[in-house]
C-alpha positions in Angstrom: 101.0 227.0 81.3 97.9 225.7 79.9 97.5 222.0 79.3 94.8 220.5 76.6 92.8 217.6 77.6 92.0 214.8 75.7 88.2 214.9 74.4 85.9 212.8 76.3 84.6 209.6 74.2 81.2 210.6 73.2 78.6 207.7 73.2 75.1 207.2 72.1 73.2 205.1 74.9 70.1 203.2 73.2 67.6 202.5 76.1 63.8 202.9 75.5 63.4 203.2 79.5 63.7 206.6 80.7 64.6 206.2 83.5 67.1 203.4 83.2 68.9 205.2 80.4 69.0 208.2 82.8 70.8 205.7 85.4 72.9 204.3 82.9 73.8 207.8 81.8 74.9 209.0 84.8 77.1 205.5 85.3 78.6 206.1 82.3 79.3 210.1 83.2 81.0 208.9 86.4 83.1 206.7 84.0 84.1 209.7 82.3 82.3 209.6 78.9 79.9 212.0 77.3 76.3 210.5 76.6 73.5 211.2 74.4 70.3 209.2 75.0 68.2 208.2 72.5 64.7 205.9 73.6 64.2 204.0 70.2 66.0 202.5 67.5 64.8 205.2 65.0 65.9 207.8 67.1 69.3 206.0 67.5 69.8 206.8 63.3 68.6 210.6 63.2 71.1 211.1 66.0 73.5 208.9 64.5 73.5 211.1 61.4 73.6 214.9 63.1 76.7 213.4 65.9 79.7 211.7 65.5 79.9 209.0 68.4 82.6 207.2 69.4 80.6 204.0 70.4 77.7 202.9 70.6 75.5 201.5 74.0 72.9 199.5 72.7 70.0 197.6 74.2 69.0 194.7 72.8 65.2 195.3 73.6 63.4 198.4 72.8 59.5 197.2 72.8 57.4 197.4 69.7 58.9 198.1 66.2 62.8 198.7 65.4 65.0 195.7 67.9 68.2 197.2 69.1 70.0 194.4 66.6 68.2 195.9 63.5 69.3 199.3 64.8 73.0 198.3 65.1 72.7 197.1 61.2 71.3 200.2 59.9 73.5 202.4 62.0 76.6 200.5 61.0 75.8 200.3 57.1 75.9 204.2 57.1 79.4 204.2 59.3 81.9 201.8 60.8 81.2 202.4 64.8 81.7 199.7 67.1 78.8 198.6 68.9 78.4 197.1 72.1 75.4 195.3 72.9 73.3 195.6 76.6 71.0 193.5 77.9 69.3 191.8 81.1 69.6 188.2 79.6 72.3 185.5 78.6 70.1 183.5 77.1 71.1 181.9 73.8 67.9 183.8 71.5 68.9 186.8 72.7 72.4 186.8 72.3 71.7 185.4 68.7 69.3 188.6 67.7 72.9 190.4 67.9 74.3 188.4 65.4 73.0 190.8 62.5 75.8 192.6 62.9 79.7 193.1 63.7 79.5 194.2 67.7 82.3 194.8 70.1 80.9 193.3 73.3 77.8 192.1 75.0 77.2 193.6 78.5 74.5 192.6 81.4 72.9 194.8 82.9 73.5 195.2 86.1 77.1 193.1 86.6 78.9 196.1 87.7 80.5 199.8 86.7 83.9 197.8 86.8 82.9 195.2 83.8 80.9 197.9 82.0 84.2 199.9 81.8 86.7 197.6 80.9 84.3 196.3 78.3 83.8 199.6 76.6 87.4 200.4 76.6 87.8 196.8 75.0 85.8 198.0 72.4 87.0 201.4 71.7 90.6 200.1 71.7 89.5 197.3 68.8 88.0 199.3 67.0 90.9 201.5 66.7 93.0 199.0 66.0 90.4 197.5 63.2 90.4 201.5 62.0 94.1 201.2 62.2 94.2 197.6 60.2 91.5 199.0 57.3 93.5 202.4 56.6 96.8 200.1 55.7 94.8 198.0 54.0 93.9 200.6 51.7 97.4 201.9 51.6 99.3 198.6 51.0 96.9 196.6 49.4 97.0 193.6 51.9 100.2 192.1 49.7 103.2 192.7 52.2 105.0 189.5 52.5 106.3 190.1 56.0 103.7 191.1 57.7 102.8 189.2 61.1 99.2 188.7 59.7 98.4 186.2 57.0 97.9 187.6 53.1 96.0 185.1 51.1 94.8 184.9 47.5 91.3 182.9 46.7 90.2 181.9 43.1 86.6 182.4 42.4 85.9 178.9 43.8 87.6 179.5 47.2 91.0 177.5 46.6 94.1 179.2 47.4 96.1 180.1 45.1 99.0 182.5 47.7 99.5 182.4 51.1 102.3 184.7 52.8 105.5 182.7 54.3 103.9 184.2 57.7 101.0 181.6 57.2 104.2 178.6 58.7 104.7 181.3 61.7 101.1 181.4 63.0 99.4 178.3 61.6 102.3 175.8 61.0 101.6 174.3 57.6 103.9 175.4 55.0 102.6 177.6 52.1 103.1 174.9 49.6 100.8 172.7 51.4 98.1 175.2 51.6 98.2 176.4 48.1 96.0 174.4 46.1 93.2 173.6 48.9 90.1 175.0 49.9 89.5 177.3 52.3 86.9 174.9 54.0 89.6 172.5 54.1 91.2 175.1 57.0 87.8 175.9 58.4 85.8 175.0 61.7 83.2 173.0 60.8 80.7 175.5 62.5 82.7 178.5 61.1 82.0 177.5 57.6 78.6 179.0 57.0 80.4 182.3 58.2 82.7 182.2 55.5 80.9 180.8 52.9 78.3 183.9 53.0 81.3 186.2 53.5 83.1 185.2 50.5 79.6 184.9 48.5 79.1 188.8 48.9 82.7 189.1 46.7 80.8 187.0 44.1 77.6 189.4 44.5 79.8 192.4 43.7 81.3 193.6 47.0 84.5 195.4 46.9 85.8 195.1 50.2 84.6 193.8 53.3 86.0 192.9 56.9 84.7 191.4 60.1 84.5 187.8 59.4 85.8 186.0 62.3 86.6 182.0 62.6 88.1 179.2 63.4 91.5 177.6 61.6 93.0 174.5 62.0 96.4 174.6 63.4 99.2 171.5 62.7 99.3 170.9 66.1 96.0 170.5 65.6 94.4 173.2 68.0 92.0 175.8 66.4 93.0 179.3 66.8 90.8 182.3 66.1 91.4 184.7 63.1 89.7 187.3 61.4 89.9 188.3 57.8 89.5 191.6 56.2 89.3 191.0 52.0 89.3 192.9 49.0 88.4 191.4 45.2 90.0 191.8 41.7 88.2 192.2 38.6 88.2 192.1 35.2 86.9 194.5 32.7 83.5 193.0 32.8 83.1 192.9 36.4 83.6 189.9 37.2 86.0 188.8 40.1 89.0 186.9 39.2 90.9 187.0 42.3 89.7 187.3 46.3 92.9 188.6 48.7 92.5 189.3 52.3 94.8 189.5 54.9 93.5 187.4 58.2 94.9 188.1 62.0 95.1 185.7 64.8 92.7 187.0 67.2 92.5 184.0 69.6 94.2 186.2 72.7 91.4 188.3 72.2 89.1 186.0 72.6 90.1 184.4 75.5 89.8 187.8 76.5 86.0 187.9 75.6 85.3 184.7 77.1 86.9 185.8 80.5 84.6 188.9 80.6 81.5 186.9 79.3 82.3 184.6 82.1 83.3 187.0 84.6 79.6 188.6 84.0 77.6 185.2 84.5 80.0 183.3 87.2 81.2 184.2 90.9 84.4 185.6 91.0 85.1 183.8 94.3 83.4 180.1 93.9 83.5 180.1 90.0 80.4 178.7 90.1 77.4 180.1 88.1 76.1 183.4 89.5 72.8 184.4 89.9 72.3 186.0 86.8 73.2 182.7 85.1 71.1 180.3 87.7 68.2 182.4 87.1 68.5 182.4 83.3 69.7 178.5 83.5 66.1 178.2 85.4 63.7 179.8 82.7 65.2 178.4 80.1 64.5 174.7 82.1 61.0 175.9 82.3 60.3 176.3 78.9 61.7 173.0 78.0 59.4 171.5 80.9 56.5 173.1 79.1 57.4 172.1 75.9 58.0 168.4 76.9 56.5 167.6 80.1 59.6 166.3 82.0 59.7 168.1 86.4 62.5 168.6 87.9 63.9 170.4 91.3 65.1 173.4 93.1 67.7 173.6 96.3 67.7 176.3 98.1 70.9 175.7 100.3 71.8 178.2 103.4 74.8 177.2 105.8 73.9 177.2 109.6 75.9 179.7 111.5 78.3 181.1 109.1 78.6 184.2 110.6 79.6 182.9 113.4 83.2 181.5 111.2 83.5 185.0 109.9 83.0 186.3 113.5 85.9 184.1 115.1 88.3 183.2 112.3 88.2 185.9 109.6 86.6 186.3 106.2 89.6 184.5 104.6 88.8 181.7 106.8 85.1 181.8 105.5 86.3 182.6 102.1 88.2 179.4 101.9 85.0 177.0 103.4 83.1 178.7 100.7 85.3 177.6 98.2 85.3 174.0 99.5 81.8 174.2 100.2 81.5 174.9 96.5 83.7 172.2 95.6 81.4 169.7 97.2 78.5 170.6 96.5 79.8 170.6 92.8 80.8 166.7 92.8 77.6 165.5 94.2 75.4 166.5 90.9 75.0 165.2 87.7 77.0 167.3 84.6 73.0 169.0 83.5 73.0 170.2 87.2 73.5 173.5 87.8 75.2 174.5 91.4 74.9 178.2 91.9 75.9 180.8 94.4 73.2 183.3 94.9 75.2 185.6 97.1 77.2 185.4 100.9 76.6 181.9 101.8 73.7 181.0 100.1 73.6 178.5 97.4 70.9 176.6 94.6 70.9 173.6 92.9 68.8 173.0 90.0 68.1 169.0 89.3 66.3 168.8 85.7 64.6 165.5 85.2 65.4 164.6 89.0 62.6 162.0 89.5 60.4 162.6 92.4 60.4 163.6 95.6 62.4 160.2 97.3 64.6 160.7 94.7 65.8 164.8 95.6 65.4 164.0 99.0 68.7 161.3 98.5 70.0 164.5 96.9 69.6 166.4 100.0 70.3 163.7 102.6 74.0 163.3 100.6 74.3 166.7 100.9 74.1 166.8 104.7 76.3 163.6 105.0 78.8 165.3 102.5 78.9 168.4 104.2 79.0 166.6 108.1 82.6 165.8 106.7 85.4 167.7 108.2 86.7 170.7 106.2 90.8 170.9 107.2 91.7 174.8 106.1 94.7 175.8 107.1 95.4 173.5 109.5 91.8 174.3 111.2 89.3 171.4 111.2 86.0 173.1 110.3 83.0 171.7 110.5 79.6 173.3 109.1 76.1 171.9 108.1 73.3 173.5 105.6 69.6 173.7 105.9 67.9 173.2 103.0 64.6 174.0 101.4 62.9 172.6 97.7 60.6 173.0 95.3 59.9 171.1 92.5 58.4 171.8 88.9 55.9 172.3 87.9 54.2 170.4 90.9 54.8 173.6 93.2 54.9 176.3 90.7 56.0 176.9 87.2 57.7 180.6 87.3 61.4 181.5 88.1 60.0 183.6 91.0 57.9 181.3 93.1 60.0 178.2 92.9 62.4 180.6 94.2 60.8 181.7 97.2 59.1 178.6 98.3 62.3 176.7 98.5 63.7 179.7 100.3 60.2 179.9 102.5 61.0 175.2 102.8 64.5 176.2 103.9 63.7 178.0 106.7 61.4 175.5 108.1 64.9 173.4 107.8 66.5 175.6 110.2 63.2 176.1 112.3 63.6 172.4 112.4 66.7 172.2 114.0 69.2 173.4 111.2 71.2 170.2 109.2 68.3 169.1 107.3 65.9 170.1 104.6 62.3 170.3 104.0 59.9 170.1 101.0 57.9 173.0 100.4 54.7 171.1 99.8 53.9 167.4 101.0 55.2 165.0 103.5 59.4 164.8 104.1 60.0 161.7 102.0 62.5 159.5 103.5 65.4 158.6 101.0 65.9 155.3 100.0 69.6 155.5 101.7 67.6 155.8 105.1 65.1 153.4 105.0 
């Protein structure tokens, strides 16, 4: 007896680096999916047009000419694929250049075969269910008044004139008090701009449309997430005379986003920013120095003999005094510090606009005293100290990478020091004010 096995997902992987788009390849092989490569965003459309992909890999960056967000546009106005974008930065620009069109997901490179996965079934499986949505659309023609998604009518200047019964289920007001408002009315403030271009493409002549996602004001007052896919009515001059869509609470969905967007830049163990975030956190604070002028400082926090707690009372044990080691550290900073854990027991602290150097040094010596306190874990009394090293900007550098390693080079002068204390990279040791 023979059995037929479903068709691999096929997916075009957008990477102009050879040889990282070979690696990625054979991640994604291992992951079970086919892959074509293509190295540039005009290569990306002829293949798009000879193959029929599943999904779409794309980077964000491919060097001179065609961006991987123009790319997605083009690829996408010739067929509905869902796109996921890739990337090596979280940074607010670059996440922004993906904004020229509907995507499925944003992954970093490098977070992990585990994320990658999870976020391209995500995709796959929405874009399904969008496929899934459109096709009843078409057949129905969004009036079905019990659906569990919200049908809607808009007139021509965006007040509703229907809203299904379901509208009471998901968003608490009843119809009546809906009908006769505008849509803004319902709106997130920062959502509006969103919808307001969205609708205007119904005035411009579009038929139907879907993607639009945004905020709506519950009774209870909460905002919930929805999406809205629309079709327009009109007259024998071509003129629209009615706007119905049909819009879908999408809010589980993204929580669902936001837990894999944090799960990429935060440690799964601490939950404080990773490394990926710290160092992105870092340039960006760099910049702004540059722009404005204002220095600021970098920690570069080891603990003394943690192995040694590992060693004797288990990795839970240490597990647990990281957590609490995080905890502290976390309550001793300002809310535009950034507390990070690079990796094992290793931790940074980025002070923007943190005075001078007396100033970080009664950073570091509260620090010490804060982490001299006993730590009770499971009925244990643990006690651990850190050795510290710092940099500050742009007095000892002005780049991501040597701030980096001269607080890690002042750190271990710390422990060369005698351990439970922290050194400057450049300059004398100030003495805090606390000590004087």
């Amino acid at each position: 007896m023979f059995f037929l096995e479903a068709k691999a997902k096929h997916i075009l992987l957008v990477e102009d680096q050879r040889v990282a788009a070979l690696a990625q390849r054979a991640i994604l092989f291992s992951l079970g999916y086919a892959v074509d490569i293509a190295l540039s965003g005009p290569e990306a459309l002829e293949k798009h047009r000879h193959h029929r992909y599943d999904l779409v890999l794309m980077d964000i960056e491919l060097g001179t000419g065609m961006d991987g967000g123009e790319a997605a546009r083009q690829i996408q106005e010739e067929r509905e694929i869902p796109v996921v974008f890739l990337s090596a930065h979280t940074d607010a620009p670059t996440i922004d250049r993906t904004r020229v069109t509907s995507h499925y997901g944003y992954v970093v490179k490098g977070t992990g075969d585990a994320l990658l996965q999870a976020t391209l079934e995500t995709a796959l499986a929405l874009f399904e269910a969008r496929s899934r949505l459109r096709e009843s659309e078409a057949r129905y023609r969004l009036l079905i008044e019990n659906t569990h998604d919200i049908i809607y009518a808009l007139d021509p200047e965006g007040v509703f004139t229907y809203v299904s019964p379901s509208w009471t289920k998901i968003v608490g007001h009843a119809p009546e008090d809906v009908v006769g408002t505008s849509y803004k009315k319902h709106v997130h403030p920062e959502d509006q701009e969103a919808c307001n271009v969205f609708f205007k493409k119904f005035l411009d002549g579009a038929s139907s449309l879907s993607g639009v996602e945004y905020r709506v004001l519950r009774q209870d007052g909460r905002w919930a997430w929805h999406t809205s896919s629309a079709t327009a009515a009109r007259n024998g001059e071509g003129r629209m005379t009615s706007f119905i869509g049909i819009s879908r609470d999408i809010s589980e969905r993204k929580v669902l986003e936001e837990a894999l967007r944090h799960q990429a830049t935060h440690d799964t163990l601490t939950g404080l920013p990773n490394r990926t975030l710290f160092l992105d956190r870092l340039e960006h604070e760099l910049a702004v120095t540059k722009r404005r002028g204002r220095g600021g400082a970098l920690i570069f926090l080891d603990l003394d003999n943690f192995k040694n707690i590992n060693d004797t009372l288990g990795h839970d044990v240490g597990d647990q005094l990281l957590v609490a080691v995080a905890r502290r550290l976390k309550a001793l900073v300002r809310e535009a510090d950034t507390v990070a854990r690079m990796g094992g027991d290793e931790f940074t602290m980025l002070l923007p606009e943190a005075g001078g150097a007396p100033q970080v040094a009664d950073v570091a010596l509260r620090i010490c005293q804060a982490l001299h306190d006993v730590f009770l874990l499971d009925g244990q009394e643990l006690f651990v100290s850190a050795s510290m090293g710092i940099s500050l900007y742009p007095h000892d550098g002005t780049s991501v990478t040597t701030l980096l390693k001269l607080a890690d080079m002042a750190m271990y002068r710390a422990k060369a020091a005698g351990r439970s204390t922290y050194r400057f990279w450049s300059g004398p040791d100030p003495t805090p004010p606390e000590a004087r």
